[in-house]
C-alpha positions in Angstrom: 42.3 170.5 151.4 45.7 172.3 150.3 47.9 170.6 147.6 51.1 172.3 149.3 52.8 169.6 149.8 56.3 171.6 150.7 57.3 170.3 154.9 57.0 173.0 157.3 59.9 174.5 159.1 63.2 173.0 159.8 61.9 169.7 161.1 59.7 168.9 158.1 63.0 170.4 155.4 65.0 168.5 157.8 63.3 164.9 157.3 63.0 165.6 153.7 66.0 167.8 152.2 65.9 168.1 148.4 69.5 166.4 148.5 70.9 162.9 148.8 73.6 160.3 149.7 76.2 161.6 151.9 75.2 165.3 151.1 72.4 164.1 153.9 75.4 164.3 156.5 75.4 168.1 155.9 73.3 170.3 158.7 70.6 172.2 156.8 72.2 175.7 158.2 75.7 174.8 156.7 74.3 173.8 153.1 72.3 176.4 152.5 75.2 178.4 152.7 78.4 175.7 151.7 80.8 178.4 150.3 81.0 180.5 153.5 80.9 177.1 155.9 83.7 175.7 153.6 85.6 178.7 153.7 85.5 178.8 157.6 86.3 175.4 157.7 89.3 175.8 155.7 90.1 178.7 157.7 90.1 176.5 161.0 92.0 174.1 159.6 95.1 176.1 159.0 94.3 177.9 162.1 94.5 174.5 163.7 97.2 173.4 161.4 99.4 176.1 163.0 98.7 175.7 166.4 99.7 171.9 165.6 102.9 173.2 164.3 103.9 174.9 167.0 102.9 171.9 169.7 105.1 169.6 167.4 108.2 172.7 167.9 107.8 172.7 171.6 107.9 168.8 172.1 104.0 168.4 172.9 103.5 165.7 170.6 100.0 164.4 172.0 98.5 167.9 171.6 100.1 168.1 168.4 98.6 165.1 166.8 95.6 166.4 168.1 95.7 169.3 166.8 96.9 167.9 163.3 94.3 165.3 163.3 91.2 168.1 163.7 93.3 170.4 161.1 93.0 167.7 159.0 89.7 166.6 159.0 88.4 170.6 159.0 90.4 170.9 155.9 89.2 167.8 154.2 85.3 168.6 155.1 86.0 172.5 153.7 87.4 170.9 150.5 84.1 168.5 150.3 81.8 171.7 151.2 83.2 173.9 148.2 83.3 170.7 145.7 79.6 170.3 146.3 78.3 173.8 146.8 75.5 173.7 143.5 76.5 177.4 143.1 80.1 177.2 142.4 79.4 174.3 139.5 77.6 177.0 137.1 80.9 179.1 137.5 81.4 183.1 137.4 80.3 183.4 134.0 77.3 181.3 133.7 76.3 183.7 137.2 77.1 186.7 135.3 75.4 186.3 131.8 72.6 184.8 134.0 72.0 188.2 135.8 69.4 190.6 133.9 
């Protein structure tokens, strides 16, 4: 009998994620690595932000609010992402005196 009691492979760290609330929203892939998924989301969002821009300039004003709408919610979810990521709470210094 094994007292491992860790779940094996995604499924099994899926169905039991050492997290909770609406941090349970989150795909596994995207919060082991929040900084560089909120980053990209960010990224996308003024990306789409732009593109929205330039619909509203040229009188497209269904693709615009589309476009602001997903700029929007990217940039909101980016902002979420970096305010949660459990590495960027220690901050730089606590990082660096924690290195050997």
């Amino acid at each position: 009998m094994s007292d491992n009691t860790v779940p094996k492979g995604l499924r099994g760290w899926w169905l039991s994620p050492p997290r909770s609330g609406l941090e349970l929203l989150i795909n596994p892939i995207e919060y082991r690595r929040l900084r560089g998924f909120g980053g990209t989301r960010i990224a996308g969002g003024g990306a789409a932000a732009v593109v929205g821009a330039w619909c509203l300039a040229y009188g497209a004003y269904a693709w615009a609010a589309f476009f602001l709408v997903i700029a929007g919610l990217e940039l909101a979810f980016g902002i979420w992402y970096l305010t949660i990521d459990p590495s960027a709470s220690a901050g730089p210094s606590a990082r660096r005196s924690a290195a050997p």
